[in-house]
C-alpha angles and dihedrals in degrees: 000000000000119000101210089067105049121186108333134133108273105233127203115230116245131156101286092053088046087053098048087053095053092054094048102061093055086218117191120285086001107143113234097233104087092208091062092045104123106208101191087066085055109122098172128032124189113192094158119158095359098125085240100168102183127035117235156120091063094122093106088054091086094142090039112136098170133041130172119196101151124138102028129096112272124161103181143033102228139126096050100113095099086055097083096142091052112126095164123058128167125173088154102151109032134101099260113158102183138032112231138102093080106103096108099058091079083159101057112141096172127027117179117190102160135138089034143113094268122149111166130033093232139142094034107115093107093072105081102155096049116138111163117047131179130187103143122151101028138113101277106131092159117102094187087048085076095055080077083079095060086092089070100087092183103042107130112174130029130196113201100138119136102021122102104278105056084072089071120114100238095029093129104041087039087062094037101051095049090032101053095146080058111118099174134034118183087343093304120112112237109240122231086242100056090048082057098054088043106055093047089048090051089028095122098042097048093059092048088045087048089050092048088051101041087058094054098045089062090039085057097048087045095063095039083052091056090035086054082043105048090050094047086056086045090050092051088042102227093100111158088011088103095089144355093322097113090042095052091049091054086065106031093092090034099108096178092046088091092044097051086046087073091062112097115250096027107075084067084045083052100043090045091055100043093055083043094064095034090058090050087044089051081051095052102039086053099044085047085056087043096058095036091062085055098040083054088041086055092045099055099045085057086054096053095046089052085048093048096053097044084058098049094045086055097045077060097046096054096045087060094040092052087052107052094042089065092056105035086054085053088044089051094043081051096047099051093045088063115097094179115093107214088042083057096043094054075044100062085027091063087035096063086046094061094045079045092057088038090062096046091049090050090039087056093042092049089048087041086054094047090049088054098046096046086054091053085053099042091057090040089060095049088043096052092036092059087050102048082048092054089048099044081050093060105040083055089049088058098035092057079048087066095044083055100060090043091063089045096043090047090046100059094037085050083053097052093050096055089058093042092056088057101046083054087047097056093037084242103126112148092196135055112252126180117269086252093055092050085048093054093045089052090071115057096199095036087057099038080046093055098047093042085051082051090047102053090039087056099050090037095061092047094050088054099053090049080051109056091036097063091036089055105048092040082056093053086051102056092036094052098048075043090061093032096056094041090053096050076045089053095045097038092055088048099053081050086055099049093049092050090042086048090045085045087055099041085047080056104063096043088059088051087067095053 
């Protein structure tokens, strides 16, 4: 239990109390009626000494940096992943047992966990730009638990008095020595003189450590490197087609290949068709890249003309919007200063014309806008269709290259065994062949049945992959014309809606005058 908040009924948060803390802090440009109080514009929030036992109703908060929750009796760290622009977080003085919850403040500068029930430093990876951290007065009795903390590069100060561990021997060298960027422990600055000591006492650890970490540091580019690589070759939709990986798979449910192998003359067919349909699969793969690399050139260039005429369409906006502001104030400052009624009335009366025409100049701007922008799209499709069509032609070109040498590859081996069965038939092989060989060419269907399975499974798989290529790549097209076009729908609406939301303003203060 906390002592700072006594004995006191735990509450739950909820709005009022998040209200009532709003208005409290009598933050800058808050407005004083709690009922007009807008949560998602908070910056800091203050919920110090209230008993609060459970964190919650914070998903408003979304442009929250601060946010103060110490002495009060919190168990938990949960209900922060709306929080996403926090940089300051403090649950000191709660009854907090674990470290985690925190994976969506990717922008934390200061954490402060101390005076809690904390025994291992855990679940903070997320935290990346973290520079202050506190956990003094906890459970943590590991030294090499706080090792944990070396990922974070900028981290300048580091709070671990009164837990376990501080009472080590070499505590402070020990922090000092793995930690050498540190500038504070336990709000003392680290002298030049104790990291020196440091580093020669832990002279011979910290350059195997280095070592460690530098390993896993490149094992851990490498992988991100194949990850990165392995997506670019998805995207382009020719993944696994670098190499022998459709091949393989021809004759991974063919449970005779091994056998026929066996049989002189077929393992070089074998080989020869293998290299064959490695060398139309490396073409493939290359010319995919290839026209990866121009589908994502044509994209981009869609995405700058868009960019270009919004612009443009705003530069204008703005031009018309300046200038009727100018003379709409002088039309207000006029109006106000009539005294006769039926003056002011022709007044309003030519006032609501010009906002009418207003409206009319941004309503053709903003159709003008969306005209320009269909017909964009509208070459972009064409252009990217044609591309994708080209590509799905000759993917079927190489793939009907493959099927080629299939039906090659299955008609002299089909040769072969014929001869082979005959030689079996008459005792007259020339070669030596496995006792299992010898059993299947005992038997003239149960071979032909055998070559004619291969044979289907072979085409099949190729067929698939041809498949699922052109499919694929059919399937990015359309959805990617469908999200462009509902985003150029989206932005188009709200730029409607502003205009409408801007008139009804201007209308209003028109009908302030009257």
């Amino acid at each position: 239990m906390n002592e700072y908040c006594g004995k006191s009924k735990p509450i739950l948060m909820d709005e009022d109390i998040m209200r009532k803390a709003v208005v409290e802090q009598d933050q800058p440009g808050c407005i004083a009626k709690a009922e007009e109080i807008h949560f998602n514009e908070i910056l800091k929030l203050r919920l110090e000494f209230k008993n609060i036992q459970m964190i919650g109703h914070l998903w408003e908060f979304t442009s929250l940096t601060r946010l103060d929750m110490n002495n009060n009796l919190i168990e938990k760290i949960e209900g922060l992943d709306h929080l996403g622009n926090l940089t300051w977080l403090n649950l000191s003085f709660n009854s907090i047992e674990k470290i985690e919850g925190l994976e969506s403040l990717q922008k934390l500068e200061m954490l402060n966990l101390s005076n809690n029930r904390i025994s291992v430093i855990e679940n903070m990876d997320a935290l990346e730009k973290l520079t202050h951290f506190y956990i003094a007065n906890n459970l943590i009795g590991q030294l090499d638990n706080v090792l944990y903390l070396r990922k974070f590069e900028n981290m300048f100060t580091i709070n671990l008095f009164g837990n376990p561990l501080s009472k080590e021997n070499d505590y402070r060298f020990f922090i000092a020595a793995y930690f050498p960027k540190l500038v504070c422990l336990d709000y003392r600055l680290l002298d030049k003189k104790t990291k020196n000591e440091a580093s020669i006492k832990y002279q011979y650890v910290l350059e195997e450590m280095r070592r460690e970490e530098l390993q896993m540091q490149q094992a851990d580019e490498a992988e991100k490197s194949q990850e990165a690589e392995v997506k670019l070759h998805t995207d382009a939709f020719v993944e696994s087609l670098n190499g022998s990986y459709l091949f393989k798979s021809m004759l991974k449910d063919d449970p005779e290949a091994e056998t026929l192998r066996c049989v002189p003359g077929v393992a070089q067919l074998l080989q020869t068709f293998e290299y064959q349909m490695v060398e139309l699969c490396m073409q493939l793969f290359e010319i995919g890249l290839a026209e990866h690399e121009r589908r994502e050139t044509e994209v981009n260039s869609l995405f700058r003309g868009q960019t270009k005429a919004v612009i443009h369409h705003q530069q204008k906006s703005s031009q018309i919007l300046a200038h009727f502001e100018q003379q709409h104030k002088e039309r207000i400052v006029e109006s106000q200063q009539l005294s006769d009624p039926d003056l002011l009335k022709d007044k309003i009366h030519h006032c609501n014309d010009e906002i009418n025409q207003l409206c009319n100049s941004l309503m053709a701007l903003e159709f003008q806008l969306v005209s320009q922008l269909e017909d964009i799209v509208k070459r972009f499709d064409i252009s990217i269709s044609d591309m994708v069509s080209n590509f799905s032609e000759t993917v079927q070109g190489i793939f009907a290259q493959c099927r080629d040498l299939e039906d090659d590859y299955h008609e002299k081996v089909r040769t072969i065994a014929v001869a082979t069965l005959e030689k079996v038939a008459k005792d007259n092989l020339e070669e030596d062949m496995p006792d299992d060989a010898k059993m299947l060419f005992t038997d003239r269907d149960a071979v032909m049945d055998a070559l004619a399975a291969g044979h289907d499974n072979h085409l099949l798989q190729i067929n698939d992959r041809e498949t699922q290529l052109v499919t694929r790549v059919n399937a990015w097209k359309v959805a990617l014309i469908k999200g462009i076009q509902d985003e150029q729908l989206k932005g188009s609406r709200m730029r409607i809606s502003d205009i409408h939301i801007y008139v009804g303003h201007m209308r209003e203060q028109l009908e302030e005058l009257q």
